[in-house]
Each structure stands twice: as structure tokens, then as C-alpha cells.
C-alpha positions, 0 to 999 in steps of 0.5 A, a space after each residue: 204404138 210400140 216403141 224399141 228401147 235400146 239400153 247399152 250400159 254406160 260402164 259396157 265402153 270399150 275400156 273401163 277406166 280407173 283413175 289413178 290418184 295420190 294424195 297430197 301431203 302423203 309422207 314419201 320417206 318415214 320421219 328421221 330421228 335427227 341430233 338435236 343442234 343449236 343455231 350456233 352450233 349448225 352454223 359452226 359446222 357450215 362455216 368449218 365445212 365452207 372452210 375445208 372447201 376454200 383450202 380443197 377444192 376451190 383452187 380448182 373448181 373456181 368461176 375463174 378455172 371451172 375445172 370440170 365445170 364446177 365452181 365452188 367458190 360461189 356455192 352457198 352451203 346455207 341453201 343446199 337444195 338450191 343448188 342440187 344438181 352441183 352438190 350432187 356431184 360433190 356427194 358422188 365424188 367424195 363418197 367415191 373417194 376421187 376428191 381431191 385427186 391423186 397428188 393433191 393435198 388432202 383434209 383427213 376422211 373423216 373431214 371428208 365424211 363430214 362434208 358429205 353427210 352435210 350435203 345428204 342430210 340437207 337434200 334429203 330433209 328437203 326431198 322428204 317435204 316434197 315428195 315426188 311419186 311420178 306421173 299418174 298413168 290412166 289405168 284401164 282395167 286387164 282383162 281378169 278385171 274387166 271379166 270381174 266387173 262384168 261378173 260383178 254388175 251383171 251377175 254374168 256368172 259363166 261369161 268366159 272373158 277370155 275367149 272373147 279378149 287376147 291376154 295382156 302384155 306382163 311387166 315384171 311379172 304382172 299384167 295390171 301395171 298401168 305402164 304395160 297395159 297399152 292399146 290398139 285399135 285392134 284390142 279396142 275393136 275386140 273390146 267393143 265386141 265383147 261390150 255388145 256382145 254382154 249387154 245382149 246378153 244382159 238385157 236378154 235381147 231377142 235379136 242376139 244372133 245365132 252362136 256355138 260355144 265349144 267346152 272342150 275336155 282336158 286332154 291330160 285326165 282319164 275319163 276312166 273314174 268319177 268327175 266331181 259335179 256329175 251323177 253318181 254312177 258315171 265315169 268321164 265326161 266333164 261339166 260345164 256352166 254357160 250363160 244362156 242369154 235369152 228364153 229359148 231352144 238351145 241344142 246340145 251336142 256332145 262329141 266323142 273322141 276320134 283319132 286322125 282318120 275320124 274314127 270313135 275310140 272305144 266302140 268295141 264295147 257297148 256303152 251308154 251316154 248321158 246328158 243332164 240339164 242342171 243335175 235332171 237327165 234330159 237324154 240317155 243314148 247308147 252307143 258301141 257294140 259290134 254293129 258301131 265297130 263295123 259301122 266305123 271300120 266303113 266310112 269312119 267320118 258318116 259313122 262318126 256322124 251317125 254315132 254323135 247323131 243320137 246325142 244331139 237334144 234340143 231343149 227350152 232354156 230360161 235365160 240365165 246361168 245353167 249347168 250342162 254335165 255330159 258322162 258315161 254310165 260306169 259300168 265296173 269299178 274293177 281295174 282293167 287286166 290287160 296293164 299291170 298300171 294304166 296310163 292315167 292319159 289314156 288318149 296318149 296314142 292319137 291313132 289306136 282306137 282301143 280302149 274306153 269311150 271318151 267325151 272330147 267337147 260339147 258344143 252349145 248352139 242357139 238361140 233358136 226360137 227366142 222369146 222375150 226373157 221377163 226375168 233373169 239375173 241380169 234383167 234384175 240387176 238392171 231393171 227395178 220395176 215392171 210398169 204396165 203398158 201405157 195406151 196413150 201414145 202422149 202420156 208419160 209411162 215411169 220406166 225407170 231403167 239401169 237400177 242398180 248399175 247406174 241413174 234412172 231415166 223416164 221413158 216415153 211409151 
């Protein structure tokens, strides 16, 4: 009797948390070199700086006036840190330079800087003891992060993650500060998606439905020279890597640039397209020439589908990260005559037909016809033996799962 097992990886959940810690005793301000004082002479400066405010400041800010809502003839200088708040206000209006006021008597600036660097060096000496970093905020990982983790604990290689999750909100300037990176249910319903989504493809599931990838060509290049990565003798075109989930036929189908009317640039001058499959050509296909410019000058939509027809190749695929490379075969090296300079964008008029043939996207569609995937990347990341089957329905089979990523588990078959 066969039984389906069903493995969802523990860390595939809607967001991957990462907590953020501190640690206890940790020193919030470097160490101060401070003067060395005696008791007698620490307790000489208190009782001259208690003396400077009975004779200043105590005939108004008293319990009996509270002028301002300030009584200072019952704060204690011998434990500032007691009473902060109030001797926050005394630092503030003193290094301001608004007490005493205007017309009152007052002591020289120097006493008053004297007062001052007292009752800062005190609250600093305590703050300095008893750090405070805030709140530790949950941090889920951004969306960068969360494709880095799947790259990393999958081997997904050529996973886009950001197709499949919208950015994330910045704070000055950065987009992985704890305080920024919010949710919703919508981003965790996209979240979810994605989770099911990679674990498919990691356990090669031959269930995973049908899907299209779209690689589209960077509009703002020329396709007139040798893209790096293709075979030597082509010009344009562009390769890509893509994650093929399980062992199956997959269908490639390139697409040539048209303008607004549907009609392929280029096709006054015959040319050759190639398409390969991890660096082996798999296709070659011509195209242009004067039968496809009068095809084209008809119905440009059914020429256009007659022309990318030809392209269209369907091949087996073991699952994993493979590379697709789509190019023209270059015909001359030599510079056109027609400008002095060619435009280094060629598809800068979106209407004229003139010029080369060049690629515009190339779209991936499967699986079809899966099959089960015995290995690939992924399943050896997640999977660290293959045990024989097991005839007895009551008998335990030892399928150990989840190697490398998280605990084993025995199985029953």
C-alpha cells in the first residue's frame, strides 16, 4: 500500500523570524577618565553648591512659593539620580543662561558652570550603569534576506524572489529596520504563496501545477554585439537561469521584438536564431527574408505567430538550475554605413520596423509530463538516504527526512 508523504519545511513559514537580543551588562557609553577626589573634598563641593542654591534660587522655588513648580529647598544633592526629572530642568535652565532671572541677584558664571557640571556629571555616571537600548522589536526577514535563506537551505539558486514578494517599506534609507518592515494580511497571504510554492520545488513534487516564466530583454542595450555567457559567433539575445522543479518536458519559446501593430523589426534581412540548453544548441531556426516581410506586411499578428512558431522547442529537463541562452548567429562584424554613429538603443522608435532583428523575452512553460525527480540539489539538501521499500504494511521503514535543514523523523510505510 502506498502512502503519500507530505513535507513542508518548518523554516518555509509565512515569515522567518529573527530575534533580536542584547546583552546584559553591555557598557551603553565608553568609560570616563574622571578627577580623582577625596570623601571630604566631594562633600565640600555639595555643600558649597547646596549653599549657592539656598542664597539663588530657594527664595523662589521653595515648597512654600513653587514658582514654576519647582521646590528646591527639599532636593537632595547627595542623590541626584533620585530626583532626575528636577535636576533635569535646573541643567537646561542654567546652561541656557535663564537662572536666576533678569534683575534677580546673581552668583558669577563660573559658580553657575559649577552647579551644572555636578548635576551632569552625577546623572551621567548613573545613566553610564544602567543602560537603556529600548525595546527589542521582532525582526522578520526582508525580502532580500528571505530569498538569501531559501538560496541558502535549498540550493534554489535561480529562484527570483522578487517576482513572487512586493518590496519592502525603507526607514532612512534602508529596508531591513525592524521598526519599518510591518505586516498585513495581504503580504502574508503572498508570503504563504511563495512558502508553498519553494517547498514544491524543492521536493520536486509531481503535482506542482503548470506555470509560465517571463525573462524579458533589457530595453536600454543593443543587441548589435556579443552578450557574455552566449556562444561565440552571435550577437543579442540574452541568457537566463531558471529553477526547473521536477523531471520533466518543458517548452521554450522565444519572442522577437514587434512594434505597437504587431509587426517583427528587422525581417527585411534574413537571419538565423539559436537556442541552447546549457551551453549545447537544442535549436537553430531561420527566419526574415523577403517571403517573411510579406508575410508580415499582411496580417502582422498571424505573421508574428508564424515566424515565433519555428522557435517553439520542447525538451526533457532534469529538475534543478539549468541555463537557457537565446542569440542571433552574426553575420558581420563590420559597422552599418547608413549612421555616421549608431544609436547604442536601437528600439528607440517604438513604430519603425527598420533595423536588426532582436530578442524581446523568452518565456518557459511546464512541467508537462512530470515524473518523479530521484535527485537534484534540493532533494540532497533535504533528503540524506534512500531506503528500500518496505513490503510489510506494519513494519517500520527508517526514512529519515529534513537532513541537513532540520530533525529526523521515522516514517511509516
Amino acid at each position: 500500500m502506498k502512502r503519500k508523504v507530505v513535507f513542508i519545511p518548518a523554516c518555509l513559514i509565512a515569515f522567518i523570524w529573527a530575534g533580536a537580543s542584547t546583552k546584559s551588562g553591555l557598557q551603553a557609553f565608553p568609560p570616563q577618565t574622571a578627577r580623582q577626589t577625596t570623601p571630604h573634598d566631594a562633600g565640600a563641593d555639595v555643600s558649597a553648591q547646596r549653599a549657592l542654591l539656598d542664597k539663588y534660587c530657594v527664595t523662589c522655588h521653595s515648597q512654600r512659593l513653587k514658582t514654576g513648580g519647582l521646590a528646591l529647598d527639599t532636593a537632595d544633592l547627595t542623590n541626584i539620580p533620585a530626583q532626575s526629572e528636577i535636576w533635569e530642568k535646573v541643567i537646561r535652565k542654567l546652561r541656557a543662561e535663564m537662572m536666576p532671572p533678569v534683575g534677580a541677584a546673581r552668583p558669577d558664571k563660573a559658580e553657575l558652570d559649577g552647579l551644572a557640571t555636578l548635576l551632569e556629571t552625577s546623572l551621567d555616571k548613573w545613566a553610564a550603569t544602567r543602560p537603556n537600548p529600548g525595546r527589542a522589536t521582532l525582526h522578520r526577514l526582508n525580502r532580500a534576506e528571505y530569498g538569501n535563506a531559501i538560496r541558502d537551505l535549498f540550493a534554489l539558486d535561480a529562484v527570483d524572489i522578487t517576482q513572487y514578494l512586493p518590496p519592502d517599506p525603507e526607514a532612512y534609507g534602508f529596508d531591513n529596520i525592524a521598526d519599518s518592515l510591518g505586516t498585513s494580511p495581504a503580504l502574508m497571504e503572498r508570503y504563504l504563496s511563495v512558502a508553498w510554492k519553494v517547498t514544491r520545488m524543492a521536493t520536486a513534487d509531481t503535482k506542482i501545477p503548470l506555470a509560465t516564466e517571463t525573462f524579458r530583454a533589457r530595453m536600454d542595450l543593443t543587441q548589435r554585439d556579443h552578450i557574455e555567457g552566449l556562444p561565440l559567433g552571435t550577437r543579442g539575445g540574452m541568457i537566463v537561469q531558471h529553477n526547473f522543479p521536477v523531471d520533466a518536458e518543458y517548452e521554450i519559446r522565444p519572442k522577437l521584438w514587434a512594434n505597437t501593430v504587431e509587426q517583427i523589426g528587422g525581417l527585411e534581412h534574413p537571419d538565423t536564431l539559436e537556442i541552447t540548453f546549457d551551453g549545447e544548441r537544442i535549436k537553430l531556426a531561420d527566419f526574415g527574408g523577403h517571403e517573411d516581410e510579406v508575410l508580415a506586411a499582411g496580417v502582422s499578428a498571424a505573421a508574428r505567430a508564424e515566424i515565433e512558431g519555428r522557435f517553439i522547442t520542447r525538451i526533457p529537463v532534469k529538475a534543478g538550475p539549468h541555463a537557457i541562452g537565446v542569440a542571433f548567429l552574426k553575420k558581420s562584424s563590420a559597422p552599418p554605413v547608413e549612421v555616421l554613429r549608431p544609436f547604442l538603443r536601437d528600439r528607440i522608435d517604438p513604430v519603425s520596423t527598420h533595423g536588426i532583428a532582436q530578442l524581446d523575452k523568452i518565456v518557459v512553460e511546464g512541467p508537462f509530463n512530470a515524473l518523479p525527480s530521484p535527485d537534484s540539489p534540493s532533494r540532497r539538501r533535504l533528503l540524506i538516504c534512500k531506503p528500500k521499500r518496505c513490503h510489510a504494511p506494519t513494519r517500520f521503514c527508517p526514512l529519515w527526512l529534513a537532513g541537513p535543514i532540520g530533525g529526523r523523523r521515522r516514517m511509516r510505510k
